[in-house]
N, C-alpha and C positions, 0 to 999 in steps of 0.2 A: 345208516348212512347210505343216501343215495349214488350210484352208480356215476362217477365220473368220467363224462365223454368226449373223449378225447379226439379233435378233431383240427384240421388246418392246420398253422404252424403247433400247435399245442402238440402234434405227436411225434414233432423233433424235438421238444422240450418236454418230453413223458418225467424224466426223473426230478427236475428241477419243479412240475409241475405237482410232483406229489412229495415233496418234502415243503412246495406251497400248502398242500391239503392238510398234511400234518399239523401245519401250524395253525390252520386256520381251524380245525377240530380239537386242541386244546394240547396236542404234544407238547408245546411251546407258550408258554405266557408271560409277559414282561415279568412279572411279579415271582416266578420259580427261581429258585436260585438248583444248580445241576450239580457244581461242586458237590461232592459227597461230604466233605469234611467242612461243609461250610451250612447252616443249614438260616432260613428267615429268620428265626428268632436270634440266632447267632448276629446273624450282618445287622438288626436290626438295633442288636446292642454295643456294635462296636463305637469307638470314636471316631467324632466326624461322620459317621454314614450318611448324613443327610448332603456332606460337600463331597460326599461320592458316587451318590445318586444324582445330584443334579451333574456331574461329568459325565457319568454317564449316559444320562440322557439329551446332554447338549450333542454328547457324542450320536448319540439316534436323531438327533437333530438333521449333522451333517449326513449322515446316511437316507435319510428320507429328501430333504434337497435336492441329491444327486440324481436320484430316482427321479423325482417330479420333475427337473431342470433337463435332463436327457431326453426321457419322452415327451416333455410337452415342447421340443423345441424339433421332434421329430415328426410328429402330429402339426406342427404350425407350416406356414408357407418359407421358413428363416431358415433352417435348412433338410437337404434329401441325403437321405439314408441312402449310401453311394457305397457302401464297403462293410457294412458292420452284421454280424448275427443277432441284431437286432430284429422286432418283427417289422417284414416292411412295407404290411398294407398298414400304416398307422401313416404312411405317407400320402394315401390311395385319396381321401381320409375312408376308412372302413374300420369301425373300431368295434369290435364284441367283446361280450363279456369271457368268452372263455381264455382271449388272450392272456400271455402270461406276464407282458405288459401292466393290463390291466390289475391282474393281482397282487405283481408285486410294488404298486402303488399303492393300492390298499391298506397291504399289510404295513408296510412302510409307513402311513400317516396313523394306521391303527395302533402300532408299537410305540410311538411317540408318545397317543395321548395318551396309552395306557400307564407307559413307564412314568410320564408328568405328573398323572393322576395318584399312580402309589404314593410316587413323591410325597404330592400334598396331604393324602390323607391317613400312610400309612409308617413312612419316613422320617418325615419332618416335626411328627409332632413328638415324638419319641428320643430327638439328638435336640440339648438345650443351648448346642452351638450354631445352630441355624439363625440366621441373620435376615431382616426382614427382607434384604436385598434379593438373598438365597430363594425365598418365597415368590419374592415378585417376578425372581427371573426364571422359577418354576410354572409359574400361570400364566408368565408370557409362550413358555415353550409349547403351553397346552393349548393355549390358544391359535400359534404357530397351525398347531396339527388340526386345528379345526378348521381358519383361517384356509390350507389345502384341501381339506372337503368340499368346505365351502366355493370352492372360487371351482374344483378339478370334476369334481362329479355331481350328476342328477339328484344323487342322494345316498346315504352311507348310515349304516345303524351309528349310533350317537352312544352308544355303551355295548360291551361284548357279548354278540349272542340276541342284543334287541333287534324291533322294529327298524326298519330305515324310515330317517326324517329327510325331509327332504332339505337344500340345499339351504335354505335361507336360514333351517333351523340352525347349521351349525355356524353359520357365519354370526349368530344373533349368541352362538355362545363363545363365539372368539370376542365379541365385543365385551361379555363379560368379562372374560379374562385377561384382556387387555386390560380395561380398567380397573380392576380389582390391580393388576401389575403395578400403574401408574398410581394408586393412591395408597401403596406400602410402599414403595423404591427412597432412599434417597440419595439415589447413584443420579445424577443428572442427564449423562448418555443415557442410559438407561431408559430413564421419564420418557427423553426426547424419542426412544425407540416405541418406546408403547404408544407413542402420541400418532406416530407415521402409520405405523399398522391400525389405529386405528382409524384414521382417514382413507390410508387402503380400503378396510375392509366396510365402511358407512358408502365408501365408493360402488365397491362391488352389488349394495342392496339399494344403489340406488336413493340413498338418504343424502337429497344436495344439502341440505342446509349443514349437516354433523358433518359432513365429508368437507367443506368449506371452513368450519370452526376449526378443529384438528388439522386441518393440510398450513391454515394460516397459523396457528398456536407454533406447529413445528418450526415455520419457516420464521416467526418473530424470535425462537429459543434458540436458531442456529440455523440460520439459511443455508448452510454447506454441508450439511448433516451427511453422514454417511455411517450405516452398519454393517460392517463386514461379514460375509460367514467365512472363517478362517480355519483350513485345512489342516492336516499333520501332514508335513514329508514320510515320516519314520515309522510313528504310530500310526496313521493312518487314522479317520481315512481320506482319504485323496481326493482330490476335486474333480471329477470323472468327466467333466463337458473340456479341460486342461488336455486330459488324454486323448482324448478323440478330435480336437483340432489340431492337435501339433504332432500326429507321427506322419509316417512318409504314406502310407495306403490309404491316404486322401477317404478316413471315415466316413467325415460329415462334410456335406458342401452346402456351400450359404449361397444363398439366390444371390445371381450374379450381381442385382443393384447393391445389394448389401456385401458385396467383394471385402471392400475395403476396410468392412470393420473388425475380419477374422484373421485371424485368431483373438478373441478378446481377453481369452488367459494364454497367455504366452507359455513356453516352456522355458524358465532362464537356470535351469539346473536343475539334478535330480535332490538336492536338498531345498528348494523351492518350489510351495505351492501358491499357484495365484489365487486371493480370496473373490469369491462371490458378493458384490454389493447387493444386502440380500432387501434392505430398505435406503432410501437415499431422497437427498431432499426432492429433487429432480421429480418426484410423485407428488409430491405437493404442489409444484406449479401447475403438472398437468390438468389435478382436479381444479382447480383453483380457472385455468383457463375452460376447459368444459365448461364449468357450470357459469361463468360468461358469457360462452355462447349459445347454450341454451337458455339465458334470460336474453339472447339476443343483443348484448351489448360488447360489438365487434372492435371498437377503440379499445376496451380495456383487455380484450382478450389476445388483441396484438400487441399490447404492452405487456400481457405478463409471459407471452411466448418468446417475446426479446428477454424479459429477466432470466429465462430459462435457457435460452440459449448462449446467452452470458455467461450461467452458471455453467453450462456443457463444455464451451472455451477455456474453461479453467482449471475444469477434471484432466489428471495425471495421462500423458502420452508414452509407451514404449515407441522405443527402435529396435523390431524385431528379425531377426535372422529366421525368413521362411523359405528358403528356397526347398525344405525336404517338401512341401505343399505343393504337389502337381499337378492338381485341382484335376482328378480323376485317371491321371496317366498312371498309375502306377495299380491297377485292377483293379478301378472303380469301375459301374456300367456305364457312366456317363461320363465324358469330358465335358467341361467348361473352359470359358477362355482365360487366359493369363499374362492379359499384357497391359499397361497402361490406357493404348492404344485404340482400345475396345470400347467402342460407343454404348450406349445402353436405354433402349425407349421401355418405359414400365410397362407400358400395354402397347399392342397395334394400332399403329394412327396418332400418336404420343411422342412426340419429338425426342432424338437418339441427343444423349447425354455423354459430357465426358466427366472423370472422374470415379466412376463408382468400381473400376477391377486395375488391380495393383500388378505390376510386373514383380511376381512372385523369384523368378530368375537372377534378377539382378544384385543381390542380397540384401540389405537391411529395408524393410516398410517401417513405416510409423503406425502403428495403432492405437487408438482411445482403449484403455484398461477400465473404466468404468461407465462413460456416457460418450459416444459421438453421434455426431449427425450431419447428412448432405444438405439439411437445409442451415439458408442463409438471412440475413437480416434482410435482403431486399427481397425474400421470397417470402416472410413475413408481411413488412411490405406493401406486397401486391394485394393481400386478402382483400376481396373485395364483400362477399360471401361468408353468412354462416357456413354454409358447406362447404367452402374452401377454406375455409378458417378449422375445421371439424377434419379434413383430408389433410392438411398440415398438421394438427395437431397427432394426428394417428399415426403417421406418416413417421415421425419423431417419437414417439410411443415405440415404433416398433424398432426403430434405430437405435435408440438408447436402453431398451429392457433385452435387446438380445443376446439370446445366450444364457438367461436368467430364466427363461421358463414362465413367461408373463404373457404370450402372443396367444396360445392355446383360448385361455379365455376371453381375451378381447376376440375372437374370432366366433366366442359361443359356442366350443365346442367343448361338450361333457363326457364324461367316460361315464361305464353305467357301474352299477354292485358286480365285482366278479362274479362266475359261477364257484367260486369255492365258498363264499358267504354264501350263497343258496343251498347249496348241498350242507352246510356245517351248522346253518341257526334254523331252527324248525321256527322262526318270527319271517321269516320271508318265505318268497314262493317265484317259482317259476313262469316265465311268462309275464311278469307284471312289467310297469312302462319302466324302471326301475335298473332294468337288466336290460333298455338297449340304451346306447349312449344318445346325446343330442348333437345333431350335423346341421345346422341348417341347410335350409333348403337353395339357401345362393353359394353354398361353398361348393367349386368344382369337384368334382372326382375326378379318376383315372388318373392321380398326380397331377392335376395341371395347375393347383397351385403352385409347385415345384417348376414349371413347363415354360422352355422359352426354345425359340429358334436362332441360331448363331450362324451366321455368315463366314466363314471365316476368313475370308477371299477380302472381303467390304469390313472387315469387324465389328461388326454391327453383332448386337443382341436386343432380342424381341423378347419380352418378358409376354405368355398367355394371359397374365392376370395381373392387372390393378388391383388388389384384396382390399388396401385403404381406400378407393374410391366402391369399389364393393361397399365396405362398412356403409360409408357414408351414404348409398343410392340406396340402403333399405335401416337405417337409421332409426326407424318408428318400428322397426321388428323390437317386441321384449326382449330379444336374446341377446342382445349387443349396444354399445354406447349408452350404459345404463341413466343417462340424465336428459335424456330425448325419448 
């Protein structure tokens, strides 16, 4: 084993970094069981093992989420890493492989498919109480973990110890496993969830026509569709993006336009956790409007932004008690502002807005808990433009996925192979394109997608960066709006 070099934040996280190493050189494999008095062939004979393994691994489910949903919404422009021992050139955007970030994404969607995969091939065929349902929502799970490959990194070995494929491969085996889900299930929520993921993921490779079948199949089976990922209070584990917007040391802070929609898991008790809508119909309009306006046909792409926005009106609203939210007073590096009062122009030269930052002070805000959005029916509307029709839709994209861990890739950007898979699979190598992430070339640094200037005198805030009018001004880049 090659010599692991320990650099940047990695050597305030030395020890966390090497029981990552551990794992990723074979200490640790879904499939070991540790118990002494319990051994594989043991667990493999008891009863039920196959509705233990699938909890189990729903349970690796929720822990790999948490992981992807924290850092990809630290990495994105939605919010700045204001308070946390998190790394926080992921904000910069600066993202390497040696990060421990980076690794423990990895392992996190590696563990899933691993545990999914025993499931199917080495659990389930063995317990004669396994239910077809049990199967199909085992290949959903695997495909889950693929489905995050796919969409989060450059490219990722595709079995443990292999080659890395690149990005398309594994999204091309989440579509198997979705389907293979949808054509055993006969749970009907169910059906409907394999259907959305897989429009999601025909979306992600750019396939309009499959991504169009599936987004409409959903929406004709259950136009209000929603899949939860749902937490444990007790058992854990916890909804971790829950914890970081609701204590008092103001974690995370959400770009000031997007004020209004934070906290979107509330805290309403310590026997309460709020779920992560981790599929929801709301993805189906969006493909569904895209690829409208990439055939160019801007009437029906503003009718189906109004069905959508309709449907967003109708998603569940808390009244939330945020006054411990200081929005950086309490030993963040940055203050933001906290008052109704507060104007807000998205970029320089962009007309100052009201609405979008909440007086946190006064006690109870209202929040959207699954979908909101600042746009409006007459802002629909106005589309006069593909491009504007393309900038409203992204615009709601990012309004409605936040907090969910979805803005990272619409943004294009990839994380690379950790360096602990280089050092551990003698099938890669150092130096390849593989091991540095993808940044595009129009995404700021230095934070200034995070970057706005506040008056506080005038309460005006100046956001540095339009990012949805970004998207849309390099649109014909491969990296981004995969239907254009």
């Amino acid at each position: 084993m090659r010599r692991l070099n320990l650099t940047r934040a990695s050597r305030l996280l030395a020890p966390a970094l090497a029981t990552l190493l551990a794992s990723a050189c074979g200490v640790f494999t879904p499939t070991e069981v540790r118990n002494p008095n319990l051994t594989d062939q043991q667990f493999l004979a008891t009863t039920s093992a196959g509705a233990s393994w699938l909890r189990g691994t729903s349970r690796q489910y929720l822990t790999t989420l948490n992981v992807v949903v924290l850092n990809s919404e630290i990495g994105s422009d939605n919010y700045f890493n204001n308070h946390t021992t998190n790394n926080q050139l992921l904000d910069e955007p600066n993202i390497l492989y040696i990060d421990p970030e980076v690794t423990s994404i990895q392992n996190a969607v590696a563990r899933l498919r691993y545990m999914a995969s025993f499931g199917l091939d080495s659990v389930f065929p063995r317990d004669p109480l396994v239910t077809v349902n049990d199967k199909a929502e085992m290949y959903y799970l695997r495909g889950v973990a693929e489905l995050f490959a796919g969409e989060m990194f450059v490219g990722l070995p595709a079995v443990a110890n292999g080659p890395v494929v690149d990005w398309q491969t594994h999204l091309a085996a989440a579509i198997a496993d979705f389907t293979q889900a949808r054509t055993l299930s006969i749970d009907v929520a169910a059906k409907n969830s394999y259907t959305l993921a897989l429009a999601r993921t025909y979306y992600r490779l750019a396939n309009k026509a499959k991504a169009v079948e599936e987004a409409q199949a959903l929406l004709t089976a259950n136009a209000t569709f929603i899949r939860n990922a749902t937490f444990d209070p007790v058992n854990g584990p916890a909804n971790s993006m829950q914890g970081l917007l609701t204590v008092a040391v103001n974690n995370f802070q959400p770009l000031p336009r997007l004020d209004f929609l934070d906290p979107k898991y509330p805290n309403l008790g310590a026997l309460v956790q709020s779920p992560i809508a981790f599929l929801k119909a709301e993805e189906a309009h969006f493909i569904l409007a895209e690829a409208n306006l990439a055939d160019n046909n801007l009437t029906a792409a503003k009718d189906r932004l109004k069905l959508l926005l309709a449907l967003v009106q109708s998603r569940p609203t808390e009244l939330v008690d945020s006054r411990l939210q200081l929005r950086g007073r309490a030993g963040g590096k940055v203050l933001y502002p906290n008052t109704l009062d507060t104007k807000v122009a998205f970029a320089p030269g962009q007309p100052l807005l009201d609405g979008f930052v909440l007086t946190r002070t006064a006690g109870n805000v209202r929040i959207a808990t699954v979908s909101g959005t600042s746009v409006t029916t007459a802002r629909i509307d106005a589309i006069t433009t593909v491009d504007d029709g393309l900038y409203v839709l992204y615009l709601m994209r990012q309004e409605i996925f936040i907090a969910e861990g979805r803005r990272l890739a619409d943004l294009g950007i990839r994380l690379p192979v950790a360096e602990t898979e280089i050092i551990a699979n003698k099938n890669t190598n150092n130096g390849e394109p593989y091991t540095k992430a993808q940044v595009p070339s129009f995404i700021p640094r230095a934070f200034e997608m995070d970057g706005f200037t506040w008056n506080v005198t005038a309460k005006t805030v100046i956001m540095k960066h339009d990012m949805n009018r970004v998207l849309v001004q390099n649109k014909t880049s491969p990296l981004v709006l995969p239907f254009h």
